[in-house]
C-alpha positions as CSV (number, residue, x, y, z in Angstrom):
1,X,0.0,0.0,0.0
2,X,2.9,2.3,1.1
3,X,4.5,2.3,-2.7
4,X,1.2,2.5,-4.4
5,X,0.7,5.8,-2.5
6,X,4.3,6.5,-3.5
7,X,4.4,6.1,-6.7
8,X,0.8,8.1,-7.1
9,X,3.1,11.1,-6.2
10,X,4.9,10.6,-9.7
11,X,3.3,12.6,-12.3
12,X,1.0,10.4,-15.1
13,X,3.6,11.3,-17.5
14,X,6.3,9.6,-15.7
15,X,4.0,6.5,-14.8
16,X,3.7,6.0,-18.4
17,X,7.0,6.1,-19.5
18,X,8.3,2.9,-21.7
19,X,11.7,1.7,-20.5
20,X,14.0,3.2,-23.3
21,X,14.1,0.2,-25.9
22,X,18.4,-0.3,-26.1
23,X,18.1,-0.3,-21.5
24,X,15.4,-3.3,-22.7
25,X,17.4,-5.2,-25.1
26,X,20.3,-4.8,-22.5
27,X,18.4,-6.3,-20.0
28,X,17.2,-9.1,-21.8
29,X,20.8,-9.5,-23.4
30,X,22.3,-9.9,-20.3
31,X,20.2,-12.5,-19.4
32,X,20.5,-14.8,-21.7
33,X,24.4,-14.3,-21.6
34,X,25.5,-17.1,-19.7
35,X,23.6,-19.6,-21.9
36,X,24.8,-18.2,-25.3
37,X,27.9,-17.8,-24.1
38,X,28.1,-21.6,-23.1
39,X,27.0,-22.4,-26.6
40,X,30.2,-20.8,-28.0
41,X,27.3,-17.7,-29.2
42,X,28.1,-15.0,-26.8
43,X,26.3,-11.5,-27.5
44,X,27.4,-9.3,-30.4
45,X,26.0,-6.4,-30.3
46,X,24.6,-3.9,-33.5
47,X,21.9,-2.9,-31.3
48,X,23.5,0.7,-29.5
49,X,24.7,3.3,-32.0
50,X,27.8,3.8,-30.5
51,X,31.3,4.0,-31.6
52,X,33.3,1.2,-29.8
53,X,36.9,2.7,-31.2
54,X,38.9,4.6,-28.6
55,X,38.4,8.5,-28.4
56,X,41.5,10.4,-30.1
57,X,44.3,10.4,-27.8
58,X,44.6,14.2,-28.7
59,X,41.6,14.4,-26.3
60,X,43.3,12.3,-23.6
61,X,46.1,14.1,-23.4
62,X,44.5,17.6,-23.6
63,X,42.1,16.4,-20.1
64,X,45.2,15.3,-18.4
65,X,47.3,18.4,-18.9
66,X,44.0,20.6,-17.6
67,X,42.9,18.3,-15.0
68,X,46.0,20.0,-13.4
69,X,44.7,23.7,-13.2
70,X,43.5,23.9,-9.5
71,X,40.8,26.6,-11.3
72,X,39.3,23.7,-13.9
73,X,37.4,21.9,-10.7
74,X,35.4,25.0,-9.7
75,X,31.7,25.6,-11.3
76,X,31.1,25.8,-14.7
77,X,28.4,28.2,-16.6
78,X,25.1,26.4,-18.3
79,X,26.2,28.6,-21.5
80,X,29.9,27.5,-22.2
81,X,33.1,28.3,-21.0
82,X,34.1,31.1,-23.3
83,X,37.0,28.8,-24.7
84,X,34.3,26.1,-26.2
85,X,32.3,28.7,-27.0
86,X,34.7,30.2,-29.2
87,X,35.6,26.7,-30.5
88,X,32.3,25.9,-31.7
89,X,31.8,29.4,-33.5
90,X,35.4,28.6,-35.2
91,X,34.3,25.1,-36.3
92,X,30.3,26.2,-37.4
93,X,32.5,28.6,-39.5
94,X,35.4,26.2,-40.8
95,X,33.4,23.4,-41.5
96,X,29.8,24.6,-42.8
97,X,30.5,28.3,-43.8
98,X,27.9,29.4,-40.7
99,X,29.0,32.6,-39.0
100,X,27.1,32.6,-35.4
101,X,27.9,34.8,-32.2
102,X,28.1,34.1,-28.9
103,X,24.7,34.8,-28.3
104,X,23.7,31.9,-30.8
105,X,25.7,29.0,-29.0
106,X,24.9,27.3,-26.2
107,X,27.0,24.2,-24.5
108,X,25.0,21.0,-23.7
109,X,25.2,18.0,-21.5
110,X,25.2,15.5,-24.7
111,X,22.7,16.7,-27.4
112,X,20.3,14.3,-26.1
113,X,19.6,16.5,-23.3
114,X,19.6,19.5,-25.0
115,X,16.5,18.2,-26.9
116,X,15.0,16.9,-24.3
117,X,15.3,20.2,-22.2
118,X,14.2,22.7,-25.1
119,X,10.7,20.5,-25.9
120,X,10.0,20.8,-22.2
121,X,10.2,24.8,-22.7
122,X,8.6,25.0,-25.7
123,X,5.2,23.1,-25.0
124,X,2.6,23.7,-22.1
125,X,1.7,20.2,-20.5
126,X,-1.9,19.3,-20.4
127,X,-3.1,15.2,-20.2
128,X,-5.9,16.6,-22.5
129,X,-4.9,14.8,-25.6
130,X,-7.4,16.6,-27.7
131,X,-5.3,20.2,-26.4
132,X,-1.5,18.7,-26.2
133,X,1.1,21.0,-27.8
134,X,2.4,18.5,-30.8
135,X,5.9,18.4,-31.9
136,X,6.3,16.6,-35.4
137,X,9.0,13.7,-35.2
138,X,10.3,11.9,-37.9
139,X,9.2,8.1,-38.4
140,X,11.2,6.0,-38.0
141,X,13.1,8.2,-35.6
142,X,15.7,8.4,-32.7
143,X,13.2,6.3,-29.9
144,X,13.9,8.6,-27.2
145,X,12.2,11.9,-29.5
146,X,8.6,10.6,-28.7
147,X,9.3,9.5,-24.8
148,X,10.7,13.0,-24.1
149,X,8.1,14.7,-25.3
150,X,5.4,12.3,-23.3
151,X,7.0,13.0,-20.2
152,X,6.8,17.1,-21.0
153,X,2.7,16.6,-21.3
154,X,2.5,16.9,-25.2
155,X,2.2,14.5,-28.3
156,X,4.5,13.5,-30.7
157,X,3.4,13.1,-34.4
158,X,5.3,10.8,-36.8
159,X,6.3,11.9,-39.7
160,X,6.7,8.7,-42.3
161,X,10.0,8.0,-43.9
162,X,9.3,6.2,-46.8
163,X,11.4,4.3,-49.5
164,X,8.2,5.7,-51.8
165,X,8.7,9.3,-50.2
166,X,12.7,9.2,-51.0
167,X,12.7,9.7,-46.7
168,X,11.5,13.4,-47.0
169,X,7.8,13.1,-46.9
170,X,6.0,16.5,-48.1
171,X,5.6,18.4,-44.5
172,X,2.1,20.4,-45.5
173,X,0.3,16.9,-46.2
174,X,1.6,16.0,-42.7
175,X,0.3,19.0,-40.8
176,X,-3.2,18.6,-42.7
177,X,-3.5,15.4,-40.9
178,X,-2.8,16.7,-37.0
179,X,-6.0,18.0,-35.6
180,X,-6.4,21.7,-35.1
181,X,-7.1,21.2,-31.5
182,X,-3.2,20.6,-31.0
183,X,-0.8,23.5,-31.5
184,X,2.2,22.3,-33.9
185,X,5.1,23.8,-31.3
186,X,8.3,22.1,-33.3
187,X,9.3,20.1,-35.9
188,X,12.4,17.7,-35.3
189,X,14.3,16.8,-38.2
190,X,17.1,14.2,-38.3
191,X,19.8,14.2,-41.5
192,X,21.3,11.8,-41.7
193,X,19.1,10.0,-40.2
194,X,19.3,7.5,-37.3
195,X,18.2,4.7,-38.2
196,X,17.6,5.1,-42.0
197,X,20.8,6.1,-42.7
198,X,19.1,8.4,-44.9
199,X,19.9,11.7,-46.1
200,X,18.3,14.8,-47.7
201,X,19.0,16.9,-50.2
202,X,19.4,20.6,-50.0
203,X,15.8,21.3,-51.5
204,X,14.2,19.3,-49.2
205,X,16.2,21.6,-46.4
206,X,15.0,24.6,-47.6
207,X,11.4,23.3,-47.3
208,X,11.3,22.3,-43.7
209,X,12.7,26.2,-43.6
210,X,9.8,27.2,-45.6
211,X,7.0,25.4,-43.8
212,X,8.4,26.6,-40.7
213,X,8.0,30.0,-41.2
214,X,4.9,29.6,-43.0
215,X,3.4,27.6,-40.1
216,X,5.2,29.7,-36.9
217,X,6.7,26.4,-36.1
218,X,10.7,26.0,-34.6
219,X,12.8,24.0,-36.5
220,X,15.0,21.4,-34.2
221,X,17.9,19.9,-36.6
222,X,19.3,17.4,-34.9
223,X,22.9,17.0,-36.8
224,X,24.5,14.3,-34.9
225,X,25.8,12.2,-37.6
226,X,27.2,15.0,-39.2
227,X,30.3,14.0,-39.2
228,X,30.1,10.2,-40.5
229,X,29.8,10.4,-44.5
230,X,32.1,8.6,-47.1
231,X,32.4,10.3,-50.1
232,X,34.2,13.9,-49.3
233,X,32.2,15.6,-52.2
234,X,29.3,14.9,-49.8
235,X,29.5,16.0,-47.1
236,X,26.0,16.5,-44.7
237,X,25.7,20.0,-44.3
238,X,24.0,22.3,-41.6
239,X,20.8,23.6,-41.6
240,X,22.2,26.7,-40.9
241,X,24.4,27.1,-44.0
242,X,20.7,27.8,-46.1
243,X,18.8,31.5,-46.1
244,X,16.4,32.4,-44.0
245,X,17.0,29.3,-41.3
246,X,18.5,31.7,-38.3
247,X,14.7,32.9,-38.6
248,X,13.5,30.2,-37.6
249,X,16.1,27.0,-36.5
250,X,18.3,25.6,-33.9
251,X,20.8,23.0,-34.6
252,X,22.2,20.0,-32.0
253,X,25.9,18.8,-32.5
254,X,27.5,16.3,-30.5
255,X,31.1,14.7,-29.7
256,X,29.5,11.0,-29.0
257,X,29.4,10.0,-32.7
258,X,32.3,11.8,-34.6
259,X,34.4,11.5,-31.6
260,X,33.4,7.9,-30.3
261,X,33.1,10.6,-26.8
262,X,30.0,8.8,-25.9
263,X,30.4,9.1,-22.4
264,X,32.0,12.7,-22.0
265,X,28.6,13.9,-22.4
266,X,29.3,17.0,-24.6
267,X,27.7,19.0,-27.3
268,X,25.8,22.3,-28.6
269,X,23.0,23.9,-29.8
270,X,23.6,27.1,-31.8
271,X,20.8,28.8,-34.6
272,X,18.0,31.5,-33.6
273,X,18.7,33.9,-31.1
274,X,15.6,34.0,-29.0
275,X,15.3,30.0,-29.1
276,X,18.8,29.8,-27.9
277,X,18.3,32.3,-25.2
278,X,14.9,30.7,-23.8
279,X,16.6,27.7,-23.8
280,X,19.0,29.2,-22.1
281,X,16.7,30.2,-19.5
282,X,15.7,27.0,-18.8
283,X,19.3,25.9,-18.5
284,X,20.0,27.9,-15.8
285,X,17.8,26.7,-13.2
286,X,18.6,23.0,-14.5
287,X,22.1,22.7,-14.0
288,X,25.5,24.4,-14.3
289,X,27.4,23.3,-17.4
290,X,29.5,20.7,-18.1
291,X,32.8,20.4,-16.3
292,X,35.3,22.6,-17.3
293,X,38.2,20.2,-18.1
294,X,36.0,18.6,-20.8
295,X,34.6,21.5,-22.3
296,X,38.6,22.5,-22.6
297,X,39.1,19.7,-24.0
298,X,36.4,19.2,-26.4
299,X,37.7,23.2,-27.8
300,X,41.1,22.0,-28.5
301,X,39.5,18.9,-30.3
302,X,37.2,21.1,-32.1
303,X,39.5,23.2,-33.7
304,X,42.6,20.8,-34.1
305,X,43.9,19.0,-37.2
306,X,44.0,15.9,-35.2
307,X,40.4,15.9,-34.6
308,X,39.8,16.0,-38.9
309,X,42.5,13.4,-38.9
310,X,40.7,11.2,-36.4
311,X,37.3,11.7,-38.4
312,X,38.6,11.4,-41.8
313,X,40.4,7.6,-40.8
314,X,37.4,6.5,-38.4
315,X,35.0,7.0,-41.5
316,X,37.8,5.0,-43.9
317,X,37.4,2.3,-41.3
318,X,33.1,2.5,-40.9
319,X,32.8,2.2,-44.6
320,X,34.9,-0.7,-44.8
321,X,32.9,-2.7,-42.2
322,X,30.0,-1.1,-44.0
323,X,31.0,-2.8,-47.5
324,X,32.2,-6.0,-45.9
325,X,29.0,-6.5,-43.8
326,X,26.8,-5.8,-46.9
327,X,28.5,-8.0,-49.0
328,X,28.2,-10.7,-46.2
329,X,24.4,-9.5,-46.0
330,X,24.3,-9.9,-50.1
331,X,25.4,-13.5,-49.8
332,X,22.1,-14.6,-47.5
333,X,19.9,-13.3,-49.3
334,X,19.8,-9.6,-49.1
335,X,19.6,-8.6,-52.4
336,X,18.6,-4.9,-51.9
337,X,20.8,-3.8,-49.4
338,X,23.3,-1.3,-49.9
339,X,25.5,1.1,-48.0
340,X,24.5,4.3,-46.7
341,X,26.0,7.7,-47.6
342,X,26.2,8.6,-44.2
343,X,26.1,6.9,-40.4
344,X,27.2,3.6,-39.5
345,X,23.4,2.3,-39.4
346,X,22.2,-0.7,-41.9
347,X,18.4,-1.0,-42.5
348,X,17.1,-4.1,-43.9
349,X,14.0,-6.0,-43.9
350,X,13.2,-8.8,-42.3
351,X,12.5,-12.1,-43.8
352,X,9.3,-12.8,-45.2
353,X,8.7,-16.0,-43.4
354,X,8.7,-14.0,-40.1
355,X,5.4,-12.2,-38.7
356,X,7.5,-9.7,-37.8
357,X,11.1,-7.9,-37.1
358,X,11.0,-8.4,-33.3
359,X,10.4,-11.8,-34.0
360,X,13.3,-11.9,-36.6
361,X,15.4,-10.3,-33.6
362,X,14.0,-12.2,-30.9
363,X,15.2,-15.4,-32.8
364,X,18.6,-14.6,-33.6
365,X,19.6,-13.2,-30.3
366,X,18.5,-16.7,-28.7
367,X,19.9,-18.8,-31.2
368,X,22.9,-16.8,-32.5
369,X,23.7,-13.9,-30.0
370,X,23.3,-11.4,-32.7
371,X,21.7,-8.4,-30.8
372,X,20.1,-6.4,-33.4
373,X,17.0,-3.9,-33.5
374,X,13.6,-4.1,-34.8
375,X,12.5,-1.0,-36.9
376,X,8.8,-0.7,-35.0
377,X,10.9,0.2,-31.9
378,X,11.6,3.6,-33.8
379,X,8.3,4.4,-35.0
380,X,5.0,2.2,-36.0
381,X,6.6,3.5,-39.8
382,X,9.4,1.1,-39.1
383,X,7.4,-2.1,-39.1
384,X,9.3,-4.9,-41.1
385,X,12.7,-3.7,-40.8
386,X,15.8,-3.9,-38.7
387,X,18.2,-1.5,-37.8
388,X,22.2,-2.9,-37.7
389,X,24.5,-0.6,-35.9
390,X,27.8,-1.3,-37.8
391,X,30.3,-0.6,-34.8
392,X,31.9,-3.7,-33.7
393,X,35.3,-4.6,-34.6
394,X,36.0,-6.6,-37.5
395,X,35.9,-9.8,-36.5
396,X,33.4,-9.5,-34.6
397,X,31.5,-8.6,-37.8
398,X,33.1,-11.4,-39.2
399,X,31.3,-13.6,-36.3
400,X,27.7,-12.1,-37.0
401,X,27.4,-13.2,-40.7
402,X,29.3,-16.5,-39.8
403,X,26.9,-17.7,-37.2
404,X,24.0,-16.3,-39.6
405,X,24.7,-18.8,-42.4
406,X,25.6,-21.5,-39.8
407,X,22.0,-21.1,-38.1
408,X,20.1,-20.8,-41.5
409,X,19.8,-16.7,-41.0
410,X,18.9,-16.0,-44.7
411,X,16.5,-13.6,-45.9
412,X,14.2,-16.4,-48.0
């Protein structure tokens, strides 16, 4: 009785909260362990998209040299340090051609946060689902877009990524369909895209901008794959870099995916001036910034030839696991595969002779130990694919598509 009353403290928001999907196929990963692992099929995992190379040692060696500074353990500012903040403008400019100011750049614990922490300033919660504030999502999406925005009182609305829509579905036959009850707050957009892989072109950038404005709507790029593309004449660009998007956008970087910094917790929003000061607002009752010593070192990174150098190798080494995978995919079955432009992400569809892709992945995690994704978990538009997170080593890759043919994983 005691923790029913207790929990009834918790907000309705919170109560209904699904257990972030990667914490879930942890869980039941580590369960099942032991018994795989005395089959000689211990877990391999393409299920978290994150880097498993080591950060650059340029980084390491920066933190240990400021960890010394008797002044770098004091409080930090929510904003930035002025020397990241000056790091990011320098790289916004060298890399996308994107002149911002200081008052256009704010640091962030991670750019998941950040996310998370503007949606809960822009909407007003209400458990009225007829009256929730609405932030379009793309779909399939990043699975934590739609849980953040439950937990700030409002509704998500997926956007479909289709194969037939080229994964940039027309955004004004979207907001026909969301009920004029809800007020459209934001729309979140994700190139390239986790867990398509996809990208966009520069058009199709210049119309979220246009139905933006149009619609009084913020536009949320979230650019964390930036960084991962294979082809240098194609490089992802920013939001930013197109006219008229400081009107109405705000654009999230990060150092887990370029960097393989996943657990330094470090990034930035930068873009409109009055969304990055209102989010600043919100900061500043929240927390107080990121420990100096990283934000230190994440500048020097920033703005150093060894951080290109570390980018430019760790993409010639995701594009060759990329090819050798896909071939190795090609080989069971999957004929229509083919690598991305961008991201270390594969999506493929399950095979036919399965209901569906969480029973594809349910199967060959028991039988093989292959941990892999299935595409509902990032939106109902997802339904019949999986998502492959191409970070392993390459053997362990090696492993995957072995044990596949070995347990009769083909696609017919």
């Amino acid at each position: 009785m005691r923790r029913e009353l207790f929990m009834n403290n918790f907000n309705e928001y919170i109560q209904n909260l699904e257990t972030y999907v990667m914490f879930e196929i942890a869980r039941r990963t580590n369960e099942l362990a032991p018994e795989l692992a005395a089959k000689s099929r211990a877990p391999i995992l393409l299920s978290m998209g994150a880097p498993v190379d080591m950060v650059p040692q340029y980084v390491i060696d920066k933190m240990k040299e400021y960890l010394d500074d008797p002044k770098i353990h004091t409080y930090s500012t929510p904003k930035g340090e002025p020397y990241f903040i000056d790091a990011v403008i320098k790289r916004m400019k060298d890399r996308f051609n994107v002149e911002v100011t200081k008052d256009e750049v704010f640091s962030l614990i991670g750019s998941k946060e950040g996310i998370a922490n503007l949606i809960r300033g822009l909407v007003s919660a209400t458990p009225d689902v007829d009256k929730q504030d609405v932030i379009m999502i793309p779909d399939p999406g990043y699975a934590s877009y739609k849980e953040m925005i439950k937990t700030a009182g409002a509704k998500a609305y997926g956007v479909c990524l289709l194969p037939e829509n080229n994964y940039m579905p027309d955004l004004d036959k979207e907001f026909a369909k969301i009920p004029k009850t809800n007020k459209v707050k934001a729309l979140i957009i994700n190139y390239p895209n986790n867990p398509l892989g996809a990208v966009c072109t520069k058009e199709y950038l210049e119309h979220c901008i246009d139905f933006c404005k149009r619609n009084n709507i913020l536009l949320m790029s979230d650019n964390a794959y930036s960084e991962i593309y294979f082809n240098p004449e194609d490089k992802p660009i920013s939001i930013l870099e197109l006219d008229g998007a400081m009107d109405v956008a705000v654009e999230f970087h990060s150092f887990s995916k370029p960097y393989a910094m996943t657990g330094w917790r470090l990034g930035w929003v930068c873009g409109n001036k009055q969304a990055v000061s209102m989010f600043g607002k919100l900061k500043s009752v929240i927390d107080t910034g990121v420990f100096k010593a990283i934000q230190k070192a994440g500048a020097a990174l920033l703005v150093s030839k060894e951080g290109d150098e570390y980018i430019e190798k760790a993409n010639v080494g995701i594009e060759k696991k990329l090819k050798n995978f896909v071939a190795g995919l090609k080989e069971l079955g999957w004929s229509d595969v083919e690598v991305p432009r961008a991201t270390f992400y594969l999506w493929i569809k399950h095979p036919p002779r399965y209901k569906s892709a969480k029973e594809f992945c349910d199967d060959m995690l028991i039988k093989s130990g292959v941990v892999a994704v299935p595409g509902d978990a990032f939106g109902g538009c997802g339904e019949g694919y999986v998502r492959l997170s191409i970070v392993a080593n390459q053997e362990s890759l090696n492993e995957v598509i072995r044990r596949m043919k070995e347990d009769g994983f083909t696609y017919n």
